[in-house]
N, C-alpha and C positions, 0 to 999 in steps of 0.2 A: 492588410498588407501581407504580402507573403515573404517570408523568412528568406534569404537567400546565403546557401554553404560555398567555405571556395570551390574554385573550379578542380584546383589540381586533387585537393581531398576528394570531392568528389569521383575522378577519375578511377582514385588508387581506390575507394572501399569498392565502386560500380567492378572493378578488376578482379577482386574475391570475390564476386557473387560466382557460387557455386551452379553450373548448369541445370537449366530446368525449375531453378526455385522463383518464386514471387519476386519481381522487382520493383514494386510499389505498391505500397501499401498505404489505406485509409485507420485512424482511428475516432473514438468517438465516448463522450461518457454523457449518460443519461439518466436522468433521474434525479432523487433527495441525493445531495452531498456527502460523504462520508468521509472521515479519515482514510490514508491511505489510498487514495486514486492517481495521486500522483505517481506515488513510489508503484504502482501499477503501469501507468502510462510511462512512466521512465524503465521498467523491464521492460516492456513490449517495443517501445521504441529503442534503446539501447542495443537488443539481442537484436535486434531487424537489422541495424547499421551496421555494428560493428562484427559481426559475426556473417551475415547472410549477404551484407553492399546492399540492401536495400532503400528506396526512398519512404521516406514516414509524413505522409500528412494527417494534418491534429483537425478536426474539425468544430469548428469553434457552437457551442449553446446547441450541444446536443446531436438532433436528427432535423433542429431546425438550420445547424449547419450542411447537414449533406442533403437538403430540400435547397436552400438558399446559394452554395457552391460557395461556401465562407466559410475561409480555413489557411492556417499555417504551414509552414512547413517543419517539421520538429528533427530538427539537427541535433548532432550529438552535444554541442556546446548548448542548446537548449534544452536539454534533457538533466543538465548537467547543475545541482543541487538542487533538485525539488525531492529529493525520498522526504523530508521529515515536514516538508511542507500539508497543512490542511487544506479541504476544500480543492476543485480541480481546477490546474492553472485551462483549460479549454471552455471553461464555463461550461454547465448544463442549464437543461429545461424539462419540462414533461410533457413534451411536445411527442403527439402519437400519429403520425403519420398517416397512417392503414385506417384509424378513427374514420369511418364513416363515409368507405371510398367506394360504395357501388357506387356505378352509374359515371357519365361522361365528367361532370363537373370535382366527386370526392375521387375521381383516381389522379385528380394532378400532384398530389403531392406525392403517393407511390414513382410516378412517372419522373417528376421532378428528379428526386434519388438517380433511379436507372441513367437518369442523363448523366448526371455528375458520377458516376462511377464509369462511365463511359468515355468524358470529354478527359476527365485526370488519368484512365489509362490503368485505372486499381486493380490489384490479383486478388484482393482482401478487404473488407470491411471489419475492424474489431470493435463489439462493439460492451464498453465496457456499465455495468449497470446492475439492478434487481430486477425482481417478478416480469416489470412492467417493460424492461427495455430487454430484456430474453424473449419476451413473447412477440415485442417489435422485429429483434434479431429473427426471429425463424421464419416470421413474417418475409422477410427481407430476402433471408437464404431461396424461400420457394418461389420469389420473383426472377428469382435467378443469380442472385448474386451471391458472390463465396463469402460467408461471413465465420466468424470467431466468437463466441461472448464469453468475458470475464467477470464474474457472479459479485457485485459486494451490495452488502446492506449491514445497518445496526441492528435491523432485526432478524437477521442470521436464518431467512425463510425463504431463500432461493432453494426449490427442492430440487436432489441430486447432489449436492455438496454439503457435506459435514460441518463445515464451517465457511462462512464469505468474511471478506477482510472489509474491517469496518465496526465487527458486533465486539471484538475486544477490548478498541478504544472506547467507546462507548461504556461498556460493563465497567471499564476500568472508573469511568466518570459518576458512573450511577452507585457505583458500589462506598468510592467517597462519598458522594451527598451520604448516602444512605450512614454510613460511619460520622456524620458531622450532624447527621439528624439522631442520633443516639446519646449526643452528649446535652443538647437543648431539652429534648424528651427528657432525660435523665431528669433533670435539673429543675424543671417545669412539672416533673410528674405529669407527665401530658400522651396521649397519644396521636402519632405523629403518622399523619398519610402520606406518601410520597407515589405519586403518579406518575410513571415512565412513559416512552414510545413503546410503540406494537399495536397496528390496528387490529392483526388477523394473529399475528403469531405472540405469543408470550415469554419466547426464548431469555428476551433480555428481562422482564420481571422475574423469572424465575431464577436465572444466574445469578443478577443482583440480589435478590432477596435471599437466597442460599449465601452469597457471601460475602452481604451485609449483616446477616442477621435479624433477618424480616421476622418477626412472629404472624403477620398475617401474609399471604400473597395470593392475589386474583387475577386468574388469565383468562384469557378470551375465550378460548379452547375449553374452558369448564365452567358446567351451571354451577351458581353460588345463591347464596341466600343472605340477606342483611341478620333475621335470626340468627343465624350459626358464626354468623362475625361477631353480634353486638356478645350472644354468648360466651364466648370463646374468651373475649378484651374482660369482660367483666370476669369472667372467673380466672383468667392470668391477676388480676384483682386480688381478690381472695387467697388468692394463695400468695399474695407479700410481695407481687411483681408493680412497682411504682413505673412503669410506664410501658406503651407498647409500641410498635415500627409495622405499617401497612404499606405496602410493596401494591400496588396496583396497574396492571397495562391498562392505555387509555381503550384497548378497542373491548375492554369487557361488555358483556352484557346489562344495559339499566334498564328498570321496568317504566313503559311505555312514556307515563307524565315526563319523566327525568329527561326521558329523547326530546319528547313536544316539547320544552321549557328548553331545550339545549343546554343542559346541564352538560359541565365538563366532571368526567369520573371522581376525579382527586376530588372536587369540592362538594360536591353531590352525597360522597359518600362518609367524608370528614361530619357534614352535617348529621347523614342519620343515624353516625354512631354514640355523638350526641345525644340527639334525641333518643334512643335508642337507651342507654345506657349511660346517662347523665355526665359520664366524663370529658372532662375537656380536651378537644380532638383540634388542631388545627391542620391544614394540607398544605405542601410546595409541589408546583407542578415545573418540574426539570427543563423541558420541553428545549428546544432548537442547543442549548447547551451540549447536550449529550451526541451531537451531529458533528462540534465542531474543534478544532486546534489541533494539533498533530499528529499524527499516528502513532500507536504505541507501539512497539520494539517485535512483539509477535504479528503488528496487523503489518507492520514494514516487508516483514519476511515473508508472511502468505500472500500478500501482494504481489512482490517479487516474483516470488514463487511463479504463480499464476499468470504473471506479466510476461515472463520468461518461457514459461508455458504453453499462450497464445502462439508465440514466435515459430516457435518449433512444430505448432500443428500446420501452419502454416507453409513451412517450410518441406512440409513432408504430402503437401496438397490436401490435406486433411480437413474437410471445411463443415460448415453448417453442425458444429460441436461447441456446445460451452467448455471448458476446462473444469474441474472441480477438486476439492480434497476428498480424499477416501482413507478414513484414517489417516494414517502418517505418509501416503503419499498422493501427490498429485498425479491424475489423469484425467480422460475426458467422458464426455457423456454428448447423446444429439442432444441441437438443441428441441425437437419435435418433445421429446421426452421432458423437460422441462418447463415449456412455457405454457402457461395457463393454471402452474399447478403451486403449491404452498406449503413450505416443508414447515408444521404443525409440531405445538407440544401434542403427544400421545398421555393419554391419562397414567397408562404405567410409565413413563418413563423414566430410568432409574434414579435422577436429580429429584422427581417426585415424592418417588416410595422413599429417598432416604431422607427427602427433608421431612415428611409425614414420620419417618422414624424419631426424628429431632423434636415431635411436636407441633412442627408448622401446622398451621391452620391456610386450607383451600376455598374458605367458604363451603363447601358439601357436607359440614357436619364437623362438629363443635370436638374439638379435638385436646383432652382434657391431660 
């Protein structure tokens, strides 16, 4: 069912639209959930209405909403408390469109889209998401249509932007477990694996583990060795340390038996330090937690931020650009430049050299 605003409001905001800008607008969010997509979709819809008189439709579960032509209308009274809400009131999917459209039969869903941006009369598509739904977006821009994308993920690896909103709440969650797994270890004299999200990027193991207080941390992004871990625990041993905190992203690298057996990291590796090194290890793996409940107070505002952000590129005919953070201010980036690509820990990077200052163990060698 489509949302319907009064008539006379309608008349008065359609009255301030300023000459020559966007008068209707599509938006869309894709992908894993994240805190803070709301308080995103409420800048970009908020700045569109009340500033520009534009109309805002929400399209509901994705790109399977603008293939399927199912969608709301997002009015300012429905825009109206979702900032601290989790999870997107439009629903998503990981629905990829472009997935497999040579030939007559895979172009109907591209095709599909083009219709619905067509029949609704849209100056814009924004399309809000990670890696996977920027690379849909540009897809999308070079069919021909004006699109926008808003970058969030908890694994903070949309490359081009310094930070995406989403990875703060998240750290913020990871960072407690990690401080609540210090007092059981404590007490248990035990050590304690904790297995975060991150298939490709190790952003958040590494935050969290920096400011948990990880003594071990293992990212995807770097070779490691069970030797140089099992050593490392055992001699924090010896030196009077009753217990230790292993920080590991699920996308690290296992050797081959672990993949064929489908071992999950946390447990796989709890075991062979074990065996390994005879102390008692037990694993909690985080997992779907660290996605979900409110946005915290910084992911509110680069949301915002960026939500607000969209509006204005828009408004200035500005398309086929993701917005992003650059240091302390927001601009924008194509999206060509973007999608396909993975903003990666780098072995020097300085949260690295200074936890390795602290001591931290990377697995590459037994760090005494």
């Amino acid at each position: 069912m489509v949302a319907k605003s009064s008539g006379g409001r309608d008349q008065a905001r359609r009255a301030r639209r300023p000459a020559g800008v966007a008068k209707r607008i599509g938006l869309l969010t894709s992908g894993g959930d994240c805190p803070g997509i709301n308080a995103a979709i409420r800048g970009v819809g908020k700045t569109a209405i009340r500033v520009y008189g534009m109309d805002v439709i929400g399209f509901v579960n994705g790109f399977n909403g603008l293939v399927h032509q199912e969608y709301v209308e997002l009015t300012d009274e429905a825009l109206s408390g979702i900032l601290t809400l989790g999870g997107t009131i439009l629903g998503t999917s990981r629905e990829k469109p472009f997935a497999g459209s040579r030939g007559e039969d895979g172009a109907a869903k591209p095709k599909a889209m083009l219709r619905t941006v067509a029949s609704l009369g849209l100056d814009c598509v924004v399309c809000i998401g990670g890696n996977g739904t920027m690379k849909t977006a540009h897809m999308l821009s070079q069919a021909g249509v004006n699109v926008v994308g808003v970058p969030k993920t908890i694994d903070n690896d949309v490359w081009g932007t310094d930070q995406s909103f989403g990875f703060d709440s998240a750290l913020t969650i990871a960072t407690e477990a990690i401080d609540r797994l210090h007092t059981t270890a404590n007490s248990h004299r035990r050590i304690m694996v904790l297995e975060l999200m991150g298939h490709s990027a190790g952003w958040l193991a590494l935050s969290a583990g920096v400011a948990g207080g990880g003594d071990v941390i293992l990212l995807p992004e770097m070779a490691w060795n069970e030797a140089a871990v099992a050593d490392y625990l055992v001699h924090r041993q010896k030196d009077g340390k009753p217990y230790s905190i292993v920080v590991v992203a699920e996308g690290i690298a296992l050797p081959k038996k672990a993949v064929e057996a489908g071992a999950r990291p946390g447990r796989w590796l709890a075991q062979r330090i074990t065996a390994l090194t005879g102390l008692e290890t037990r694993e909690t793996v985080l997992g779907y937690i660290q996605r979900g409940g409110s946005p915290s107070p910084d992911d509110r505002i680069l949301a915002t931020r960026l939500g607000t952000a969209a509006t204005t590129l828009i408004s200035r005919g500005k398309f086929g650009r993701m917005v992003a953070l650059r240091g302390s201010q927001v601009t924008s980036i194509p999206l060509a430049s973007t999608a396909g690509k993975l903003r990666l820990v780098p072995a020097y990077d300085p949260l690295v050299l200074e936890a390795r200052l602290l001591g931290v163990c990377f697995g590459d060698r037994a760090t005494k």
